[in-house]
C-alpha positions in Angstrom: 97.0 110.5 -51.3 97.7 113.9 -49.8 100.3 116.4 -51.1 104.3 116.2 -50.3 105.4 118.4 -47.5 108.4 120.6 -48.1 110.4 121.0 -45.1 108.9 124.1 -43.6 105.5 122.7 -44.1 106.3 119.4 -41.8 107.7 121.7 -39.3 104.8 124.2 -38.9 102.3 120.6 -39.0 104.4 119.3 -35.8 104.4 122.8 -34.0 100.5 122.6 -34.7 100.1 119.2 -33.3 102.2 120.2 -30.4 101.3 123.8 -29.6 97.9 124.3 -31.2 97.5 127.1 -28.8 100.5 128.9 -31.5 99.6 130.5 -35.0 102.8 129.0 -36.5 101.8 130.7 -40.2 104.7 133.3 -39.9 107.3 130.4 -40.2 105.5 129.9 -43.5 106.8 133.4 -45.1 109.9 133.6 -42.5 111.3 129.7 -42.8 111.0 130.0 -46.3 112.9 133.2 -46.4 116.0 131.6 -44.2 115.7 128.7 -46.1 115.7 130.0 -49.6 118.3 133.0 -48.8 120.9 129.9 -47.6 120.8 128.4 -51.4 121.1 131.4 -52.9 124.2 132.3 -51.0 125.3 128.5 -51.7 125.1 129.5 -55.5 126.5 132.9 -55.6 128.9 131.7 -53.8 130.1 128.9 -56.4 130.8 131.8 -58.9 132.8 133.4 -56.0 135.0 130.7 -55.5 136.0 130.0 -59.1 137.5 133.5 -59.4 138.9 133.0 -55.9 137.2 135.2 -53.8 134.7 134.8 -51.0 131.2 136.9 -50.8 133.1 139.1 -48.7 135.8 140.2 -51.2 133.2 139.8 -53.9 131.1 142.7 -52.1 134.5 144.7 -51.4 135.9 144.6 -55.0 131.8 145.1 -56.7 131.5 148.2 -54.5 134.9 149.7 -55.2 133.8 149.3 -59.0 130.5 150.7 -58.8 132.5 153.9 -57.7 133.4 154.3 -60.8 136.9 155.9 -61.3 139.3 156.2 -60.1 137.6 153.2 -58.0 138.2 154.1 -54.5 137.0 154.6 -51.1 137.9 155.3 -47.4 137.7 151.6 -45.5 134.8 153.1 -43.6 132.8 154.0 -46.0 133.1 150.5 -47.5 132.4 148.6 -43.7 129.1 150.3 -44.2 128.5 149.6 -47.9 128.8 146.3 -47.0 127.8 146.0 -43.8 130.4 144.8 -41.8 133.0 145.5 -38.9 135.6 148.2 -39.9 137.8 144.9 -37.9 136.1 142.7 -40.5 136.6 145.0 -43.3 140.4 145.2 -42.1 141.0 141.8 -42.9 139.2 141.2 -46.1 141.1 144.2 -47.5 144.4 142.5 -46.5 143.7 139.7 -48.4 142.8 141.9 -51.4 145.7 143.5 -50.9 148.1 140.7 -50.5 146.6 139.0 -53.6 147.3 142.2 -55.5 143.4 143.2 -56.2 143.6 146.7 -54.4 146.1 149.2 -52.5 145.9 151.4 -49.7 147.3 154.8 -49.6 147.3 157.7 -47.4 143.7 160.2 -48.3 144.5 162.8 -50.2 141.9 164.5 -48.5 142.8 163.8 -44.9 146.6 162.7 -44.1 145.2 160.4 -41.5 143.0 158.4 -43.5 143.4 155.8 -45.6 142.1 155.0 -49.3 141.9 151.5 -50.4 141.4 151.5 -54.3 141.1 148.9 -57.1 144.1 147.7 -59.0 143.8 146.9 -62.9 144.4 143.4 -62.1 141.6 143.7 -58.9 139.6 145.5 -61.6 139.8 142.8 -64.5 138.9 140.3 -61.6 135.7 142.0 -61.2 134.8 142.6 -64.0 134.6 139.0 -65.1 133.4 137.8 -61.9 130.2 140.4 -61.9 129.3 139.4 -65.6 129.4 135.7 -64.7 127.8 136.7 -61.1 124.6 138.9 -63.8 124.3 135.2 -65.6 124.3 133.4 -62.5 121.8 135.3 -60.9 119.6 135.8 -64.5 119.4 131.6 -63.8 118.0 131.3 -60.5 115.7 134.0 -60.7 114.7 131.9 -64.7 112.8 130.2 -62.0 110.1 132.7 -61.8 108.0 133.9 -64.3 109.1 137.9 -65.1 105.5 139.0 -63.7 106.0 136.6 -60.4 109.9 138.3 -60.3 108.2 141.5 -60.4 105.8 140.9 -57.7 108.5 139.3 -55.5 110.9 142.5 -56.2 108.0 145.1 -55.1 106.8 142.9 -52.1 110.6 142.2 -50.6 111.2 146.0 -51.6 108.5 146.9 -49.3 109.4 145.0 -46.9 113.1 146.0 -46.3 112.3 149.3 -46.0 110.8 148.6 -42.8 114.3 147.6 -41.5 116.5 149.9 -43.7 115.6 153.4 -44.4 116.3 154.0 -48.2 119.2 155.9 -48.7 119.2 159.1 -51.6 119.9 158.0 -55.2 123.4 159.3 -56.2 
């Protein structure tokens, strides 16, 4: 009796049989990738929900915190933290804002910019999301051994820095 096929593993046997002209292997690393990344994001995104919050306002309120005080930035700066429209950024800060997690105020700095900056309640939020996000993610990477989480960490590591230069620590 031969092996179980996961799902990328049927699809690269049909693509053989029809195109055996093809080396379909990359789908074995890239499928598995898509796949894999959509679960994950399915489970982060269960501890999202329960304090409220999708992975965009997650990302929006973690990155104001890791500022550290007075927990703040310019909406630009945060579009490109988390790499989105300053449009979509817009809108996921009026949320925050109407649900009383952050304000916007005029820049110090710069009269015509703007500063959008954690509130104590938005900071609170945050704080007890991001510990129970830590556990969440402690779990599904529990999966692994630490040696094979290691070897995943330095391969992916390697990888993205094909596609994104690394940036400067702080």
């Amino acid at each position: 009796m031969s092996e179980p096929l996961d799902h990328i593993a049927r699809i690269q046997r049909q693509w053989a049989r029809e195109r055996p002209d093809m080396d379909v292997s990359p789908q074995g690393v890239i499928g598995r990738l898509h796949r894999l990344a959509g679960h994950l994001t399915e489970q982060l995104c269960v501890v999202y929900r329960r304090y409220g919050l999708g992975e965009g306002e997650f990302d929006v309120l973690a990155a104001l915190r890791r500022a550290g005080e007075p927990y703040e930035h310019a909406p630009g700066e945060l579009a490109s933290f988390t790499m989105v429209t300053t449009g979509a950024m817009t809108k996921r800060i009026d949320r925050l804002e109407r649900d009383g997690l952050v304000t916007r105020r005029v820049s110090d700095r710069d009269g015509r910019g703007r500063v959008v900056a954690l509130t104590p309640a938005g900071k609170d939020l945050i704080d007890r999301a991001f510990t129970e996000h830590m556990r969440n993610e402690r779990r599904l990477l529990d999966d692994l051994t630490p040696e094979q989480a290691a070897q995943l960490e330095s391969l992916l590591t390697t990888w993205l820095a094909r596609f994104e230069t690394p940036l400067q620590t702080d």
